[in-house]
BABANU-430607 format. One record per atom (N, C-alpha, C, O, CB): residue in one letter; x, y, z. Coordinates in pm, whole numbers, plus 50000, padded with zeros to 5 digits. Atoms other than C-alpha are relative to their C-alpha. Glycine has a CB too. Example, Ala and Ser with C-alpha at 12.3 -4.5 7.8 and 13.67 -1.06 7.14 Angstrom:
BEGIN
A500894988150000;A512304955050780;A500905012050000;A501945011850066;A499015000350125;S499184988149994;S513674989450714;S499235010950073;S499745022050090;S500415004649858;
//
This chain:
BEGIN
X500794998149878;X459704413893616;X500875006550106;X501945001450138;X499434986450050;X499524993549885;X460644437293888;X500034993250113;X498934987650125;X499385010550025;X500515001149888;X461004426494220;X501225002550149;X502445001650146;X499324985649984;X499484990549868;X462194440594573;X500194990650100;X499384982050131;X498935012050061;X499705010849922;X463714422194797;X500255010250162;X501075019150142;X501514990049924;X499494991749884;X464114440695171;X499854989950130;X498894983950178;X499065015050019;X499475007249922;X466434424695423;X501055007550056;X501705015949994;X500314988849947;X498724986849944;X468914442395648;X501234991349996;X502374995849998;X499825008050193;X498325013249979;X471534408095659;X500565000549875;X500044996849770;X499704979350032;X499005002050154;X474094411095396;X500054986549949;X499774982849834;X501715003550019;X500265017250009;X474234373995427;X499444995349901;X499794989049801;X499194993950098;X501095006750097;X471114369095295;X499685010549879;X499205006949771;X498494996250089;X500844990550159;X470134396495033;X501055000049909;X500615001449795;X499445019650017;X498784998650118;X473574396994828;X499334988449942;X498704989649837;X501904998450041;X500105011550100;X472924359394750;X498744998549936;X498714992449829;X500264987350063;X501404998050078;X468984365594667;X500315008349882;X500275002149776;X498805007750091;X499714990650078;X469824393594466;X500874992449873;X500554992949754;X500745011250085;X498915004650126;X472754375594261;X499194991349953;X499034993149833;X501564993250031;X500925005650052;X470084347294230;X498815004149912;X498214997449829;X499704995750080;X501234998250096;X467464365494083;X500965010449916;X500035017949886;X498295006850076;X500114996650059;X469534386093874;X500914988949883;X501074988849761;X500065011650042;X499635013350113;X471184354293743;X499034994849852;X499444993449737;X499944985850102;X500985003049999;X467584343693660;X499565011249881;X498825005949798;X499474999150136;X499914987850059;X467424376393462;X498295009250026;X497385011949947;X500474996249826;X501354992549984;X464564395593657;X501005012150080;X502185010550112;X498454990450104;X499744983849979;X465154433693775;X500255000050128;X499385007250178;X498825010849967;X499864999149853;X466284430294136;X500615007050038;X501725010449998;X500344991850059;X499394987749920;X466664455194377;X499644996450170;X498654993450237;X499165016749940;X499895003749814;X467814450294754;X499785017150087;X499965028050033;X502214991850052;X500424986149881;X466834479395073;X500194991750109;X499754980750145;X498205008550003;X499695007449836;X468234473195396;X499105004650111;X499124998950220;X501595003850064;X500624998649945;X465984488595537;X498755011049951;X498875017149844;X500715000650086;X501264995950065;X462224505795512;X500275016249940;X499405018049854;X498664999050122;X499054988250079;X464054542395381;X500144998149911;X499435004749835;X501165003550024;X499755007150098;X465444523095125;X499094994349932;X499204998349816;X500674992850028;X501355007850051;X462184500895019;X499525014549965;X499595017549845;X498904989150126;X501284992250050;X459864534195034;X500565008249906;X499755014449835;X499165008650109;X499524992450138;X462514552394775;X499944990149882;X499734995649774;X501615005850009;X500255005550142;X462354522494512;X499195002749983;X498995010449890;X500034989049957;X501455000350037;X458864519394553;X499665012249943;X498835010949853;X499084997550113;X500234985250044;X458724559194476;X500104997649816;X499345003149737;X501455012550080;X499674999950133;X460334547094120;X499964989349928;X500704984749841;X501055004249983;X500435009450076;X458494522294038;X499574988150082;X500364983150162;X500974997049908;X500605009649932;X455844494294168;X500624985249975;X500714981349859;X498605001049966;X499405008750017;X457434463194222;X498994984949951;X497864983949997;X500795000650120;X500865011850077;X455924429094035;X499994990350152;X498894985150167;X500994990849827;X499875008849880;X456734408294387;X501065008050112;X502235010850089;X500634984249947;X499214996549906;X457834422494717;X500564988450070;X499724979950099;X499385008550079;X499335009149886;X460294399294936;X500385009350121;X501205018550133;X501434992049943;X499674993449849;X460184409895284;X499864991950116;X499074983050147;X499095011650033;X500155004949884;X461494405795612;X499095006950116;X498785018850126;X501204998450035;X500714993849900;X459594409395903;X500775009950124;X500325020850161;X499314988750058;X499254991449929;X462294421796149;X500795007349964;X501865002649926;X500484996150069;X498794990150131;X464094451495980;X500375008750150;X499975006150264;X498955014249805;X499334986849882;X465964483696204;X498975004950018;X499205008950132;X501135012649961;X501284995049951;X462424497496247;X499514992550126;X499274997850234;X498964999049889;X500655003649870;X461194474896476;X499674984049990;X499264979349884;X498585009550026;X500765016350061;X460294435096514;X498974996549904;X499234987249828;X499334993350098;X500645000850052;X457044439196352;X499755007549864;X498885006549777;X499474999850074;X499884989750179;X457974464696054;X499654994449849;X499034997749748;X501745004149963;X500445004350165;X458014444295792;X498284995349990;X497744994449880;X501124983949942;X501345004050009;X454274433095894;X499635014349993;X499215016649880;X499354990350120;X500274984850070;X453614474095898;X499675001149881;X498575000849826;X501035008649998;X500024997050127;X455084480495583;X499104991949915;X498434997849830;X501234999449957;X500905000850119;X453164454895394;X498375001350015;X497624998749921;X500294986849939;X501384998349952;X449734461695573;X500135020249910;X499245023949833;X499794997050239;X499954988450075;X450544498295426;X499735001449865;X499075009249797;X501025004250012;X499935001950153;X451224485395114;X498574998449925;X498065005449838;X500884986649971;X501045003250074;X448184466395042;X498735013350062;X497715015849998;X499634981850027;X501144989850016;X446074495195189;X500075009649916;X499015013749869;X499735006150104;X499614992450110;X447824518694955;X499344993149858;X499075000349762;X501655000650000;X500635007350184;X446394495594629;X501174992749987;X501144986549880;X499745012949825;X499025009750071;X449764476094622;X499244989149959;X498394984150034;X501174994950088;X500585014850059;X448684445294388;X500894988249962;X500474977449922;X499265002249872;X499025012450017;X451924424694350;X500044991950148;X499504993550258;X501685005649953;X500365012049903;X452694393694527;X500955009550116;X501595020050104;X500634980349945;X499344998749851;X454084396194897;X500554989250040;X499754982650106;X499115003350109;X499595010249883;X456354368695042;X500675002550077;X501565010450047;X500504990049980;X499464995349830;X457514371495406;X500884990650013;X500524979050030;X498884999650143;X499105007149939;X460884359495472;X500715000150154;X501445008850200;X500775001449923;X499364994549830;X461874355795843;X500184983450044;X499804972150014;X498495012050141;X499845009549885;X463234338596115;X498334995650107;X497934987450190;X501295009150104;X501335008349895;X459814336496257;X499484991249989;X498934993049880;X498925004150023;X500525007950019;X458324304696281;X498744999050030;X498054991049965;X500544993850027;X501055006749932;X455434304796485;X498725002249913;X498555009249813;X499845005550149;X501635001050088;X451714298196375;X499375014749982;X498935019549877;X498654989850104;X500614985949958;X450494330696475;X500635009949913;X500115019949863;X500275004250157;X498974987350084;X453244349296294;X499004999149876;X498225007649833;X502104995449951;X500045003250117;X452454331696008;X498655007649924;X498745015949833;X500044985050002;X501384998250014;X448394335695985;X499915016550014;X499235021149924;X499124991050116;X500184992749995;X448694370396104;X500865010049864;X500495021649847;X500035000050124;X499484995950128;X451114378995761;X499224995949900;X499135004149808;X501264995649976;X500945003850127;X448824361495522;X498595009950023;X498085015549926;X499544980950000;X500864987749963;X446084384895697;X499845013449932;X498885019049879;X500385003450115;X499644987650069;X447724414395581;X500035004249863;X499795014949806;X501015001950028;X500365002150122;X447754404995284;X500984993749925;X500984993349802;X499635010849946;X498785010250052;X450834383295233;X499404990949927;X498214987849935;X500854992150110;X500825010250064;X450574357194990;X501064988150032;X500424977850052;X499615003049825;X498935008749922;X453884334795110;X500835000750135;X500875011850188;X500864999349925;X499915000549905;X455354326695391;X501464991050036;X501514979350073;X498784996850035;X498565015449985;X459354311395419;X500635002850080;X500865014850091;X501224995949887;X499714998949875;X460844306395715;X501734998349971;X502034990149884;X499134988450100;X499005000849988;X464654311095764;X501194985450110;X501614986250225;X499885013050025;X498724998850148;X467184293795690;X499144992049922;X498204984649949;X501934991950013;X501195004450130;X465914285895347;X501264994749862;X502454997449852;X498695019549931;X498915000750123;X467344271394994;X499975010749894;X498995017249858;X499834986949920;X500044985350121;X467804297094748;X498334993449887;X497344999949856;X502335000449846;X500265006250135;X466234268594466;X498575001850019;X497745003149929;X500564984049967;X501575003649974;X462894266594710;X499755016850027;X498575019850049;X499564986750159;X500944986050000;X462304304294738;X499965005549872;X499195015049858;X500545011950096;X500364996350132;X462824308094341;X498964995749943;X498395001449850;X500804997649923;X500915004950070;X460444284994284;X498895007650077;X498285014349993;X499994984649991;X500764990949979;X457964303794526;X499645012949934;X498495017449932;X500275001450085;X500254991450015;X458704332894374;X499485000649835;X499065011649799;X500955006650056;X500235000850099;X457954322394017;X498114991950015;X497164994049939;X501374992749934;X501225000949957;X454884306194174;X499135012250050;X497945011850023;X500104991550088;X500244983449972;X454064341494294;X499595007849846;X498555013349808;X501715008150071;X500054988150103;X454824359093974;X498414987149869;X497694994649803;X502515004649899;X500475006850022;X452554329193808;X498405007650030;X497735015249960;X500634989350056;X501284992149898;X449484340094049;X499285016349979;X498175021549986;X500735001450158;X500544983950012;X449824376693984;X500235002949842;X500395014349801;X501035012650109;X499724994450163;X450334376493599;X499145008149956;X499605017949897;X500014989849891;X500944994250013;X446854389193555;X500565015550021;X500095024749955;X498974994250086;X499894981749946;X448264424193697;X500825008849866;X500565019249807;X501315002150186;X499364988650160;X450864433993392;X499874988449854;X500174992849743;X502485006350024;X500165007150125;X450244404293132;X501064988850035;X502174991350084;X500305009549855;X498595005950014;X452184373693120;X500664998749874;X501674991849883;X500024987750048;X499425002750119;X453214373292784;X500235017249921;X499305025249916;X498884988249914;X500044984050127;X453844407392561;X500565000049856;X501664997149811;X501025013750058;X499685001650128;X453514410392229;X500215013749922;X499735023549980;X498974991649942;X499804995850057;X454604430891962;X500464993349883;X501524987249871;X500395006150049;X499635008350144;X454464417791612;X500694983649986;X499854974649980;X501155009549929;X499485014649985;X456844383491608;X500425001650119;X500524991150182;X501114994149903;X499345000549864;X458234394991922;X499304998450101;X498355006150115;X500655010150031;X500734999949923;X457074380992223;X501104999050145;X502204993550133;X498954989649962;X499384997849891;X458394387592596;X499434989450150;X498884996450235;X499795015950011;X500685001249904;X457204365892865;X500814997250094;X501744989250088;X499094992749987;X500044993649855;X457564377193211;X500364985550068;X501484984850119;X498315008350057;X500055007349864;X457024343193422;X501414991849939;X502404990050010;X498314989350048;X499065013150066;X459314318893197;X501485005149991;X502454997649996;X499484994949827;X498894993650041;X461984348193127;X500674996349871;X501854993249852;X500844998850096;X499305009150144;X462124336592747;X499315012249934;X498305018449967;X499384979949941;X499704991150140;X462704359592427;X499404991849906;X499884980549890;X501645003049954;X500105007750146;X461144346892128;X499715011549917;X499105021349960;X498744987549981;X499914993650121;X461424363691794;X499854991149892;X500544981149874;X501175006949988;X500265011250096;X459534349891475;X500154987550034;X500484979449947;X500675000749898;X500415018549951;X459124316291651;X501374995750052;X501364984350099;X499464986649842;X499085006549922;X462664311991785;X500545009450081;X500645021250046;X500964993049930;X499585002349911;X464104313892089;X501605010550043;X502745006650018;X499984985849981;X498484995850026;X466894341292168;X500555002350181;X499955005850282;X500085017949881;X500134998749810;X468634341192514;X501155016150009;X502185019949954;X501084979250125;X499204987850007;X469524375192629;X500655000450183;X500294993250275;X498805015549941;X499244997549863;X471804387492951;X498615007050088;X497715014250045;X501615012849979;X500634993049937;X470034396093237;X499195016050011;X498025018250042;X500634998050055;X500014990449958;X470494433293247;X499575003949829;X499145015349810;X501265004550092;X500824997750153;X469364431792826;X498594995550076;X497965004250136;X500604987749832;X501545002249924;X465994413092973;X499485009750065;X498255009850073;X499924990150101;X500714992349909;X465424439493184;X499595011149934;X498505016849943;X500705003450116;X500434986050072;X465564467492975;X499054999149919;X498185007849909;X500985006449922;X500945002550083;X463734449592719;X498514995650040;X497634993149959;X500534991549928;X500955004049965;X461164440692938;X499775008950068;X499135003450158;X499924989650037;X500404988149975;X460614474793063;X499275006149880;X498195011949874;X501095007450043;X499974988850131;X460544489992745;X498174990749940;X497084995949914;X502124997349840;X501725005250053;X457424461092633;X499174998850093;X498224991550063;X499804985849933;X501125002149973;X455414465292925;X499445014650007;X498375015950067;X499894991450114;X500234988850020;X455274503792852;X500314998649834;X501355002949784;X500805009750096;X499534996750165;X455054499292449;X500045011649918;X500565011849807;X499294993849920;X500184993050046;X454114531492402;X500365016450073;X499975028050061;X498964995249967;X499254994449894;X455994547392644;X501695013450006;X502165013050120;X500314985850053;X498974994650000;X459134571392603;X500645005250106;X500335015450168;X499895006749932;X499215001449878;X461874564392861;X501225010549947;X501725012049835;X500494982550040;X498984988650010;X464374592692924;X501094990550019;X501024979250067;X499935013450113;X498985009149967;X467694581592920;X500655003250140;X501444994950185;X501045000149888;X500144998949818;X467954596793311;X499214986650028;X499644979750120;X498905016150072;X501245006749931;X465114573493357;X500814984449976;X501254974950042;X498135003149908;X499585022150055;X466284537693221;X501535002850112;X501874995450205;X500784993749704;X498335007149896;X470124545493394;X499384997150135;X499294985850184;X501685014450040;X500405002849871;X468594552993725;X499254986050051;X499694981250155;X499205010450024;X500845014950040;X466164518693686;X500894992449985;X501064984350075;X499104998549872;X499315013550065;X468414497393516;X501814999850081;X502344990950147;X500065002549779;X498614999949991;X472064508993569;X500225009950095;X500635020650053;X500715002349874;X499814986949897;X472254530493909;X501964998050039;X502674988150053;X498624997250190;X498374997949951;X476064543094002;X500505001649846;X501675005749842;X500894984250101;X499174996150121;X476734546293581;X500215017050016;X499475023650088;X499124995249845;X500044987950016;X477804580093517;X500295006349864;X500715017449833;X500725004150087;X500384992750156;X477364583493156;X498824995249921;X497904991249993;X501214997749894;X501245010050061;X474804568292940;X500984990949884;X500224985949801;X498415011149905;X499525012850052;X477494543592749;X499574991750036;X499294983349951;X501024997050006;X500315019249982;X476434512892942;X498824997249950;X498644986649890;X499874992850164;X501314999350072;X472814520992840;X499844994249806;X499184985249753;X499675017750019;X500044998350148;X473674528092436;X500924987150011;X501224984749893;X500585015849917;X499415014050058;X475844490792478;X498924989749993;X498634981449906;X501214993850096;X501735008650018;X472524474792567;X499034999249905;X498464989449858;X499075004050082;X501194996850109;X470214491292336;X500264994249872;X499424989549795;X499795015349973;X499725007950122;X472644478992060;X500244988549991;X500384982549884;X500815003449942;X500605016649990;X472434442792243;X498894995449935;X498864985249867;X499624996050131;X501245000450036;X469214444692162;X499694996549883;X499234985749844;X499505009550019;X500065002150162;X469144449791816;X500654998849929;X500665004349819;X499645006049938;X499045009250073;X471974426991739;X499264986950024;X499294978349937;X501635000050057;X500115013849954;X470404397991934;X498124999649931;X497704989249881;X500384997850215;X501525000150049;X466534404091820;X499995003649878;X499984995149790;X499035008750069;X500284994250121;X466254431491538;X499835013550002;X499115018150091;X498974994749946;X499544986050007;X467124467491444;X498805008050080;X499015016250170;X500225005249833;X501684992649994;X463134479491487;X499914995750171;X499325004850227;X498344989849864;X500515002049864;X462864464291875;X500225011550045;X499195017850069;X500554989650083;X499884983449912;X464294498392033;X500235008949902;X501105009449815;X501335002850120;X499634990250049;X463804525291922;X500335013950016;X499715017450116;X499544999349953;X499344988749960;X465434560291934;X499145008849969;X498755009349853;X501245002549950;X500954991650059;X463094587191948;X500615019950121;X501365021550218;X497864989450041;X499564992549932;X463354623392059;X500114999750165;X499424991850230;X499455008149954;X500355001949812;X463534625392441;X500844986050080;X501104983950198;X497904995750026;X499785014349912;X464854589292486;X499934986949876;X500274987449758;X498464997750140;X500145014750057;X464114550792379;X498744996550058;X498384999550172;X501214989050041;X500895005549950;X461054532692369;X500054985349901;X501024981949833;X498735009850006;X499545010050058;X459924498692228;X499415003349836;X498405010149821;X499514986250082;X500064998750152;X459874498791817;X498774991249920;X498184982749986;X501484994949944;X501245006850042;X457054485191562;X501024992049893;X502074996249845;X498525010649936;X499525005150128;X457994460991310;X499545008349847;X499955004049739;X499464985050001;
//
């Protein structure tokens, strides 16, 4: 599962970020709305985390996601801020927010929001994905193959869970570094993954096709 986190405090977005990619979901930080509207360019995020006061202006982050959902955004929205008041609050769920956590916060209680989030919006890409014995699901972050259980690294989860919610899909290998591995400058870290993959699952999960990698049939 993708999801976007935009916060301008180093403070706070390093340790979200290391948390959810602990967690092994696709996280990407923007310090500010520049930053947010170029991920979003490369790809719709499964849950936005946003603050309300960014370098734009006090109310920006209520902007940006009133943009969002008029644009067709359909993933979740939770609003992290220092704002407390009632009014804030009601007028972000308005917009079309679906949470609401007020700063300072525990890491443990905004993961669980946000898995409550991704829970809520499963309907939008599937929660589960299948392909033959292989199944991927999104909310739980669990691998199963032929009925057991395989635990993969974060940055394997991600790829592999790109690759099955486009099964039929052929990813350039420009395309997966930029996504997965931005600042590599070869495609080695890519081709160490792909052969994570099908050491820890099975040869057939990725497969190599002209143009790129996509996901494989049994």
């Amino acid at each position: 599962m993708r999801i976007l986190v935009v916060e301008d405090e180093p403070g706070i977005l390093e340790p979200i970020l290391a948390l959810l990619r602990r967690e092994r979901y696709e996280a990407l930080g923007a310090r500010n709305l520049e930053e947010a509207w170029s991920l979003l360019a490369e790809g719709e995020p499964d849950v936005l985390i946003l603050d309300i006061m960014l370098p734009e202006g006090e109310d920006a982050g209520f902007r940006f996601a009133e943009a969002l959902r008029q644009g067709g955004f359909r993933g979740g929205i939770l609003f992290l801020t220092a704002r407390d008041a009632l009014e804030d609050r009601i007028h972000g769920l308005e917009l079309g927010g679906d949470d609401y956590l007020v700063k300072p916060f525990h890491l443990e209680e905004l993961l669980a929001r946000i898995k409550a989030l991704a829970r809520r919006h499963a309907d939008f890409k599937g929660r589960i994905l299948r392909r033959g014995s292989l199944e991927v699901d999104l909310v739980a972050r669990r691998v199963i193959l032929g009925g057991r259980e395989v635990a993969l690294s974060p940055k394997a989860f991600a790829l592999l869970e790109l690759l099955a919610q486009h099964p039929d899909r052929t990813f350039s290998r420009e395309e997966l570094l930029e996504r997965l591995f931005p600042g590599a400058e070869t495609d080695a870290v890519l081709r160490v993954y792909v052969q994570k993959l099908r050491q820890s699952l099975a040869p057939w999960v990725v497969e190599r096709v002209p143009g790129g990698y996509r996901l494989g049939k049994p």
